[in-house]
TORSE-467385 format. One line per 8 residues: number of its first residue (from 0); their letters; for each residue x, y, z of N, C-alpha, C. Coordinates in steps of 0.1 Angstrom, whole numbers, always signed. Atoms other than C-alpha are relative to their C-alpha. Example, Ala and Ser with C-alpha at 12.3 -4.5 7.8 and 13.67 -1.06 7.14 Angstrom:
BEGIN
0	as	+9/-12/+0/+123/-45/+78/+9/+12/+0 ~ -9/-11/+0/+137/-11/+71/-8/+11/+8
This chain:
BEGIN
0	xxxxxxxx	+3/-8/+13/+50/+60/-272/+11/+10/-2 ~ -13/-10/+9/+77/+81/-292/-6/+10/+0 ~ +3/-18/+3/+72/+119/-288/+10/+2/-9 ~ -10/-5/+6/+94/+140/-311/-4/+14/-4 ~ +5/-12/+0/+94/+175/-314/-2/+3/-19 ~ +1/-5/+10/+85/+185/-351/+10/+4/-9 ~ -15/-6/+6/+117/+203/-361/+8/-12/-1 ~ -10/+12/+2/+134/+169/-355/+5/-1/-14
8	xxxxxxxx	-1/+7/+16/+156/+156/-386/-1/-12/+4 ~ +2/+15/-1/+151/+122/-394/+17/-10/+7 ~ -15/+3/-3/+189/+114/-382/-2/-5/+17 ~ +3/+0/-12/+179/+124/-347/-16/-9/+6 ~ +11/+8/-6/+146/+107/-346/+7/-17/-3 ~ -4/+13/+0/+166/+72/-356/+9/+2/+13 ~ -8/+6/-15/+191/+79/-327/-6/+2/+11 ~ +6/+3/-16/+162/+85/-300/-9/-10/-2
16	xxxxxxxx	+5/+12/-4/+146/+55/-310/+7/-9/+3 ~ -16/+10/-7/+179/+36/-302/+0/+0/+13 ~ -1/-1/-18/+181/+53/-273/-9/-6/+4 ~ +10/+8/-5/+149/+40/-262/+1/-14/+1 ~ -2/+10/-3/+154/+8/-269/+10/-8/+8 ~ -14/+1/-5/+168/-14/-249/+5/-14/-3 ~ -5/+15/+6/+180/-41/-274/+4/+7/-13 ~ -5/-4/+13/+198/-37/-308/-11/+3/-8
24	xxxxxxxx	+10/-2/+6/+175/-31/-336/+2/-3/-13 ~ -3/+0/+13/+173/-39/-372/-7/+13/-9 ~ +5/-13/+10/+168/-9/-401/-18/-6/+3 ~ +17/-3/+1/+129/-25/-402/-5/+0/+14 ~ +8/-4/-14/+123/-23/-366/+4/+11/+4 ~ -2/-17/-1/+137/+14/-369/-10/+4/-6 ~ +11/-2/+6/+113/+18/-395/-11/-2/+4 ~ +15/+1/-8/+83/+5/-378/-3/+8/+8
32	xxxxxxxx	+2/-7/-12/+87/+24/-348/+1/+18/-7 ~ +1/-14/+10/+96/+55/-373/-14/+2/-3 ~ +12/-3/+7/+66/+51/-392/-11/+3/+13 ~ +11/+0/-5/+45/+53/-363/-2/+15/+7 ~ +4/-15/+1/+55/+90/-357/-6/+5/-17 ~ -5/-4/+14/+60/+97/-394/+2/-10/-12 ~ -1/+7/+8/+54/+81/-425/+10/-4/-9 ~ -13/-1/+1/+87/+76/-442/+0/-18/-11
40	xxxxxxxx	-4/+12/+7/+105/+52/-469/+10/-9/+5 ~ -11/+10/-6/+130/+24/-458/+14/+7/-7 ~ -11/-6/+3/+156/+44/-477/+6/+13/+10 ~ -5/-6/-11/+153/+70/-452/+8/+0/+11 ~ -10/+9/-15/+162/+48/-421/+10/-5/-4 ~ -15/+7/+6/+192/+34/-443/+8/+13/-1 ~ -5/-11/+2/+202/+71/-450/+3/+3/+13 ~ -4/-2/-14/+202/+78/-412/+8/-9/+9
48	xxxxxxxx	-13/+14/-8/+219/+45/-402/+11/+5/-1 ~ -8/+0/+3/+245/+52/-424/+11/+15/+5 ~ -3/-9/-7/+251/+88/-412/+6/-2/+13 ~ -5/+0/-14/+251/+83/-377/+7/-14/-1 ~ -12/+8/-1/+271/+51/-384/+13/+9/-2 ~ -15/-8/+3/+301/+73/-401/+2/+13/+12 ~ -6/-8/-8/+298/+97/-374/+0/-6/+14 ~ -3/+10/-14/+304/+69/-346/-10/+3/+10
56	xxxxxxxx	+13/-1/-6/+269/+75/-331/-7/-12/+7 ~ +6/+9/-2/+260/+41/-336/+8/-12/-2 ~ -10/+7/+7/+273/+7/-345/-8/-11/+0 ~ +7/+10/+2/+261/-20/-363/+5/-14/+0 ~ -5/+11/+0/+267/-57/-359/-2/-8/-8 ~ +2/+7/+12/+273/-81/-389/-8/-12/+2 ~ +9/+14/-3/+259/-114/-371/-15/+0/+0 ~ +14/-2/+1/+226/-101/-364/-7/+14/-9
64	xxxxxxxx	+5/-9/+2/+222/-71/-382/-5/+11/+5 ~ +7/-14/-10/+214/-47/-356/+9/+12/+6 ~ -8/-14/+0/+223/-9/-348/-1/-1/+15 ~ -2/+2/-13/+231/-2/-313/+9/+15/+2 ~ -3/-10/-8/+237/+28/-296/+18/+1/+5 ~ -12/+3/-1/+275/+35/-294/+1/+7/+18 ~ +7/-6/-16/+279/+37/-252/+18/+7/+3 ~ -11/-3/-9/+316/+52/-248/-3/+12/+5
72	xxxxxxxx	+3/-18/-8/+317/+86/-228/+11/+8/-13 ~ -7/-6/+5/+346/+95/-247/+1/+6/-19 ~ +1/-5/+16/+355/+107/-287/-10/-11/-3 ~ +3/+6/+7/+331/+90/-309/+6/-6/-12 ~ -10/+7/+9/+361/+85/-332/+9/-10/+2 ~ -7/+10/-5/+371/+50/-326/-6/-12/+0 ~ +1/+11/+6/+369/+14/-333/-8/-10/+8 ~ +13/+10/-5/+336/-7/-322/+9/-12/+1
80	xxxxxxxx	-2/+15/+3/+346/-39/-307/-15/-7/+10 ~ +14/+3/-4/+314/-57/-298/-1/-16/+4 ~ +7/+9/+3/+303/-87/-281/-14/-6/+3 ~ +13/+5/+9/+274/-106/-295/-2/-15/+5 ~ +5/+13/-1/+257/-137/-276/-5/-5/-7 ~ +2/+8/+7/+252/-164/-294/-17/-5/-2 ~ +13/+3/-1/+220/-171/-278/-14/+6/-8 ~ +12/-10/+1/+198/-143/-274/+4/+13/-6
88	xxxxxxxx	+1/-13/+5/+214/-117/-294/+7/+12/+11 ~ -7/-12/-7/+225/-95/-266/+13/+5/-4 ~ -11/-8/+10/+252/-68/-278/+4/+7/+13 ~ -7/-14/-9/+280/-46/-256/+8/+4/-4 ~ -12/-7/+9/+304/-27/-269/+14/-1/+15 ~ -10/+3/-10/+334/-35/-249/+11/+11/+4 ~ -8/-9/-7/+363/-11/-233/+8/-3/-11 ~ -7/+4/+9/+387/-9/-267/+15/+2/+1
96	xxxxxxxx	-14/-3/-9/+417/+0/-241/+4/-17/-2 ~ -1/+14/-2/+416/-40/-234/+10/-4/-16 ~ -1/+3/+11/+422/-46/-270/+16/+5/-14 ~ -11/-8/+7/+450/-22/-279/+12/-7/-6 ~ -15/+4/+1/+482/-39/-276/+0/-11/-10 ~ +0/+11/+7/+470/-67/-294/-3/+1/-18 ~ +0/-8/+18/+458/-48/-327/+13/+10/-1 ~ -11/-7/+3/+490/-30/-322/+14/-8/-2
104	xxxxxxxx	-8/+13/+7/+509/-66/-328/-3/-6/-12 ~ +11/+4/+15/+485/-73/-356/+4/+13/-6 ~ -6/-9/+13/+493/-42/-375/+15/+2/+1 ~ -11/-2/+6/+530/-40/-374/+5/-16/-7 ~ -6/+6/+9/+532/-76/-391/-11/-2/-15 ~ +6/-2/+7/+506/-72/-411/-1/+11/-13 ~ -3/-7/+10/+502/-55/-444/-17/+7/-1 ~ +8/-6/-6/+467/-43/-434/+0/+14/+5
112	xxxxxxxx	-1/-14/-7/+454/-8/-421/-4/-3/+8 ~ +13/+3/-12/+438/-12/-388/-2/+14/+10 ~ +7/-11/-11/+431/+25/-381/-12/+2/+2 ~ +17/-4/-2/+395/+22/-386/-3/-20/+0 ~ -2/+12/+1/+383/-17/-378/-13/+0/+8 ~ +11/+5/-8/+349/-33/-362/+5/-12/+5 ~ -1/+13/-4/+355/-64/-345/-10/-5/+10 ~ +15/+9/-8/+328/-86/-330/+1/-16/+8
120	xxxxxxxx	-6/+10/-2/+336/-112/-308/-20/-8/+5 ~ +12/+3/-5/+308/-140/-301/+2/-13/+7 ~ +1/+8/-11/+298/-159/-274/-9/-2/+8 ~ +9/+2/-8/+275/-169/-247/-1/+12/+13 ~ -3/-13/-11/+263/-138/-222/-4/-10/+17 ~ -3/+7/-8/+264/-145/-186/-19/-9/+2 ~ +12/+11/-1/+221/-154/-187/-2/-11/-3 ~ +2/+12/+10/+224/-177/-216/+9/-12/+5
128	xx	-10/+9/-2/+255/-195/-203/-6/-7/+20 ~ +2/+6/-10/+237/-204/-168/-10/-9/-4
């Protein structure tokens, strides 16, 4: 069951039901579990997505549609790369060190920006693939 202290804004109550879960989530299974403290319209939970999306909080994935808890330790300012089993959906945000040199050969032939970028790679995780 979802406690929430009163004073909560709605921002903070969408990112401790993230936290809680322990699977991606779509805006209406934010909202469900919302509504069950707090009555609320689906424009709300899209209002709070989008917040704590732009303030690197969170990160959403285009394949399945689901927000997910952004897990680095470090700045929040910096470029989701995510993968996404094919199977069951499972989501990890990967180490974006790994990835550096190679978006740093991709933007100098390129006529692209790539200081802000999501990338999603997909694949089989190691349960689905045994």
């Amino acid at each position: 069951m979802l406690c929430y202290n009163i004073t909560m804004n709605n921002n903070n109550i969408v990112l401790n039901i993230l936290k809680k879960s322990t699977k991606g989530l779509s805006a209406y299974e934010i909202l469900n579990k919302f509504q069950k403290y707090k009555k609320i319209q689906p424009m709300t939970v899209y209002r709070a997505l989008k917040k704590l999306t732009n303030d690197g909080l969170i990160h959403k994935t285009n394949k399945n549609k689901t927000f997910h808890i952004c897990n680095t330790s470090d700045t929040h300012d910096h470029n989701a790369i995510l993968a996404i089993c094919n199977d069951c959906g499972k989501t990890e945000e990967l180490n974006t060190n790994l990835f550096s040199k190679i978006i740093k050969q991709v933007k100098s032939k390129s006529k692209f920006n790539f200081n802000n970028y999501n990338l999603e790679i997909t694949t089989n995780c190691k349960e689905c693939n045994s």
